[in-house]
N, C-alpha and C positions, 0 to 999 in steps of 0.2 A: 709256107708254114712259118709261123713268128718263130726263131731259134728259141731253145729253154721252156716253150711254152707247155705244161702238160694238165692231159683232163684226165680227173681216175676216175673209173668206175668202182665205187665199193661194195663192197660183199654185202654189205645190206637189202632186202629186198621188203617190202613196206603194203603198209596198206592205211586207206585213207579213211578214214571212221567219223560220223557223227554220233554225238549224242542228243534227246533233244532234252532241253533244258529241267524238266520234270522227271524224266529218268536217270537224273546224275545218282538218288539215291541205288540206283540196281550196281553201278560201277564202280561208286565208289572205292571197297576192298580193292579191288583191282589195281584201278588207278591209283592208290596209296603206294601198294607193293610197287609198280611202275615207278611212279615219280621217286620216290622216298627212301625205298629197299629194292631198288636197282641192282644192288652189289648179291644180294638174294634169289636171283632170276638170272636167266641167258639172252634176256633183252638186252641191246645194246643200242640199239636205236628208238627212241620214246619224244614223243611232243605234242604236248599239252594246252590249247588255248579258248579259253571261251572269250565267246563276243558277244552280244545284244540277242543274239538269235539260238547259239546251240553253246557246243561241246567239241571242239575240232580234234581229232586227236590222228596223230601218225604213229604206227608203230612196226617194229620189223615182225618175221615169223613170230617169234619166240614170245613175244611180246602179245601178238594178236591169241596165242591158246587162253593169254592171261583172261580175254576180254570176256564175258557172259553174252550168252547170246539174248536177244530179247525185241520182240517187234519196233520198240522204240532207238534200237542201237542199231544207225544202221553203215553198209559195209559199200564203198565203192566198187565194182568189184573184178577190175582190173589189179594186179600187181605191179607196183611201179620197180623203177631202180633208182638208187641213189647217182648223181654225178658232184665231180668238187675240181673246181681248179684247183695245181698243186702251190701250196703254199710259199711263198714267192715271188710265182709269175707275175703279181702287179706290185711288186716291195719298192717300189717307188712314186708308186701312184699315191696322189695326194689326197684323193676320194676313198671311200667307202662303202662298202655293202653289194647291193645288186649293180651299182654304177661302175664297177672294174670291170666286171664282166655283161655289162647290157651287148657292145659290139661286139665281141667277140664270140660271146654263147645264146642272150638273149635271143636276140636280134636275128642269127641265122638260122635258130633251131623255128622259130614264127616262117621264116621264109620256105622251109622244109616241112611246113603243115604238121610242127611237132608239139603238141598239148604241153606245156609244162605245168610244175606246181612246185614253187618255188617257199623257199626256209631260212631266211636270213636270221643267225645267232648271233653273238656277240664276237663268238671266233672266227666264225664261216659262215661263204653261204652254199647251201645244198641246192641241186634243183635235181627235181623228180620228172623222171620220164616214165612213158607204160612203157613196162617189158616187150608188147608188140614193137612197141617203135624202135626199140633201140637200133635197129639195124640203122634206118634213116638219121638217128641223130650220130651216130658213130660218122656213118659218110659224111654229112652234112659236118661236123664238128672239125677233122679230121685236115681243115684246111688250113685251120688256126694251131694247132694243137697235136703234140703228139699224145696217144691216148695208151692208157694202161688200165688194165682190170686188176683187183685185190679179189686176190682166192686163198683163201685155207693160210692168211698171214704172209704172202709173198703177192708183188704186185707183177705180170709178167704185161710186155707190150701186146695192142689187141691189132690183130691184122687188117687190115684197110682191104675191103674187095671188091670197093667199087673207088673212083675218084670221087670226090667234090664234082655235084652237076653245076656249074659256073652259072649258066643260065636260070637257074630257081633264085638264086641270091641276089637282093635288092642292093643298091647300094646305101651303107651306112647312115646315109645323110639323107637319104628319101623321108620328107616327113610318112607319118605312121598316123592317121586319124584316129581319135582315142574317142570310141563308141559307145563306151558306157560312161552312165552318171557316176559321180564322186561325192564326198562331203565329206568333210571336214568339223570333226567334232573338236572341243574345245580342250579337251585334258593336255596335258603336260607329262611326256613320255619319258621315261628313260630304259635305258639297255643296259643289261646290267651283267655282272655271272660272281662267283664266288666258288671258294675253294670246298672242293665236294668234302673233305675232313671233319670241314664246319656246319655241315648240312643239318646235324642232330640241332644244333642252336637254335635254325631260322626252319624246324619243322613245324612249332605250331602257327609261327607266321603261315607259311604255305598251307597249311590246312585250310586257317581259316578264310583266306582269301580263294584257295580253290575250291570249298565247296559250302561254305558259309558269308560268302561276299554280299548276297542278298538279307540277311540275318545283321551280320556284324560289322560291316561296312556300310559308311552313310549311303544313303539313298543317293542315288547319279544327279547332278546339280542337272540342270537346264544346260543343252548343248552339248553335254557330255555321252559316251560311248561306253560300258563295259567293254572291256579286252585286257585279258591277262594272259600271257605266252609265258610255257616253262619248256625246256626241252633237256634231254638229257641225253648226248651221242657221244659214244664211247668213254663215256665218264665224265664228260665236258658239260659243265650248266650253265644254260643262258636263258636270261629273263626278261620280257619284256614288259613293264609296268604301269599305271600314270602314277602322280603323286601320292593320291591317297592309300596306295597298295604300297608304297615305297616306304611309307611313314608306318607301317603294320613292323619293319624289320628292323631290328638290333642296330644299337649306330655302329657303323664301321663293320658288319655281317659280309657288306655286298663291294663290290668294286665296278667301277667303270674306267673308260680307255682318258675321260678328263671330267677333273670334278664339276660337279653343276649344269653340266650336260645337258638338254631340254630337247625333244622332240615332239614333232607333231604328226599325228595318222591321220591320212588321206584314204578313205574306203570306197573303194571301187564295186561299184555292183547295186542298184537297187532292188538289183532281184537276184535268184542263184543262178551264179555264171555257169555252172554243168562242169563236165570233163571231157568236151571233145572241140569248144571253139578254141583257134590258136590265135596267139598273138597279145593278149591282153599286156602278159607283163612287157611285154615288147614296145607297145603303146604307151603306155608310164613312162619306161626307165631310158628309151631313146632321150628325150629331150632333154631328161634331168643329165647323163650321159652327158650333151653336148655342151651343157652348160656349167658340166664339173659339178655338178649338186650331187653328193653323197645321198643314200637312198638302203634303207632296209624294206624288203619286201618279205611281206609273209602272206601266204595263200591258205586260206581255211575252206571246208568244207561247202560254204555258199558262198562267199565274197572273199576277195582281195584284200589286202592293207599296205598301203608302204606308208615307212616313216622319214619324214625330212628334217634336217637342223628346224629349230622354231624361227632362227635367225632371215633363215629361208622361204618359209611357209608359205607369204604373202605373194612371192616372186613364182615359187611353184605352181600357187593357184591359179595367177595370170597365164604362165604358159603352157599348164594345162587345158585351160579354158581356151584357151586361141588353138588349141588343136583338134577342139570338140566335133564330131561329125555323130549326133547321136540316134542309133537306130531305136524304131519304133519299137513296142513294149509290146508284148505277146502276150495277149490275154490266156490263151490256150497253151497247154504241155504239151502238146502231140508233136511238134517237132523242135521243143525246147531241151533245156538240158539233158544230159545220160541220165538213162533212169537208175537209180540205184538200189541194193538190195536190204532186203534187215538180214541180220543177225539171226534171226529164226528160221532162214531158208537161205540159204549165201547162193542157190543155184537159178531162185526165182526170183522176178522185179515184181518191183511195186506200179500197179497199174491204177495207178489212182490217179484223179481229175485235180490237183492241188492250182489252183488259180496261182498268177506269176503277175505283178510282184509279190515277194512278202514282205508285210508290213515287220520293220525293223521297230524292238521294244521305244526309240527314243525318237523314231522318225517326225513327232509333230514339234522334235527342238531342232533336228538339226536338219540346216538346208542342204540339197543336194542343188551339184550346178547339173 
């Protein structure tokens, strides 16, 4: 075990939601109170992103009563848990985001056939396990890490009841074949967060970008990606934007970690990755890992995204692409992603025949490798 090193488990326990893009008007009220009157509600845990394709939303218990039900909203319908390295553990690392912890959490939790769904903010990054697993990602975790659970505001240590199995874990440096397509749309990222005080200020900013983006914000250029990530855990807001959503806010509203900042999103997935293959983010963020490239990952309801320095971009692409092993496309659902449920029946699935891929709203601009 690395000495100092620790993983908590938080009391948050979460659920993973789609919207699809024409039902934003049923959620809307909802999601307002979530994002905006936070301080109004016993949600503590809330995160907000649309892409090309839907309405990604995470949110804890308290937060899911918030949600309407409705065939169009629909509900993964395992319960995950939150996990967080303790802040600290890499306070000398030179990198950033999902890249501190790709060897040491990533990495093993893939080798232990453990699904994750991961949440990089501007402060931290979260990764979601299902509640089934936790047992395996505890052992599995536990070799790196001492672990602690937060219950009822006190964090107490969690009992180890099996060793680390030595023999499931790969070693670090094994390359990791990265199976699914990518591409890289052209926007210009930034990571942002702001003092929650200030919130009333940049409220009609976030409206209208949250649910008037199609309306009020120009039309997507050529190459470009809709994606806009808001998150709000435990009072903390982190944002993730391109420019044209960035130029909607107050000057001087939002802050980042260095002025002028640029990133670029790499989306992973031509089709929806599900909730039961492991490893994807493991495949990303090894390499980027080995070569010091700081890296935000954020996992939505059908696809992946990580974001890289723009400075970097070109470099990433290259070695992404030199690790490419890409499996064949699956015409048929029948043994494709989890099925998931709506919102009108949280205990039934959807047995429907939906053809894989889906076409993504901007897919005849942007290339996938």
């Amino acid at each position: 075990m690395q000495s100092g090193m620790e993983l908590h488990i938080l009391e948050h326990k979460v659920y993973l939601i789609s919207v699809e893009k024409e039902a934003i008007p049923i959620v809307t009220h909802s999601l307002v109170k979530l994002a905006l009157l936070y301080k109004h509600t016993n949600c503590r845990f809330f995160s907000y992103t649309e892409t090309c394709d839907d309405f990604s939303v995470i949110v804890d218990e308290d937060g899911f009563q918030e949600i309407p039900k409705h065939e169009k909203v629909k509900v993964q319908p395992d319960r995950w848990r939150v996990l967080n390295v303790a802040v600290g553990a890499y306070a000398t690392n030179k990198v950033s985001g999902l890249t501190k912890i790709a060897k040491s959490v990533i990495l093993p939790l893939a080798d232990y056939h453990v699904s994750v769904f991961c949440m990089s903010t501007y402060q931290t990054d979260f990764i979601l396990v299902k509640e089934n697993d936790m047992e395996k990602a505890i052992e599995c975790l536990s070799a790196n890490f001492k672990v602690f659970q937060e219950k009822d505001g006190e964090t107490m240590p969690v009992p180890i009841n099996h060793p680390v199995d030595e023999d499931k874990l790969q070693d670090p440096g094994t390359p990791r074949p990265i199976v699914h397509p990518f591409c890289v749309p052209l926007n210009r990222f930034s990571i942002r967060s702001l003092n929650p005080e200030t919130l009333p200020n940049v409220a009609c900013a976030l409206l209208e970008i949250m649910f008037y983006a199609e309306s009020l914000i120009s039309p997507l250029q050529d190459g470009h990606d809709r994606f806009f990530s808001y998150s709000v855990v435990d009072g903390e807001i982190s944002l993730v934007m391109d420019a044209d959503a960035l130029a909607k806010f107050p000057t001087n509203s939002l802050f980042g970690s260095t002025a002028g900042e640029c990133w670029r999103m790499i989306r992973i997935g031509g089709a929806p990755l599900g909730f039961d293959e492991c490893g994807i983010a493991a495949q990303i963020s090894q390499p980027l890992a080995d070569t010091d490239i700081s890296t935000y990952y954020i996992s939505t309801f059908l696809t992946d995204h990580t974001l890289v320095p723009e400075e970097d971009a070109d470099h990433v692409i290259q070695i992404l692409k030199s690790r490419q092993q890409l499996q064949p496309i699956r015409e048929e659902n029948d043994d494709g992603p989890q099925h998931i449920n709506t919102m009108n029946s949280v205990n039934s699935t959807d047995d429907s025949d939906e053809k894989l891929p889906v076409r993504h709203q901007n897919d005849k601009d942007v290339a996938y490798y």
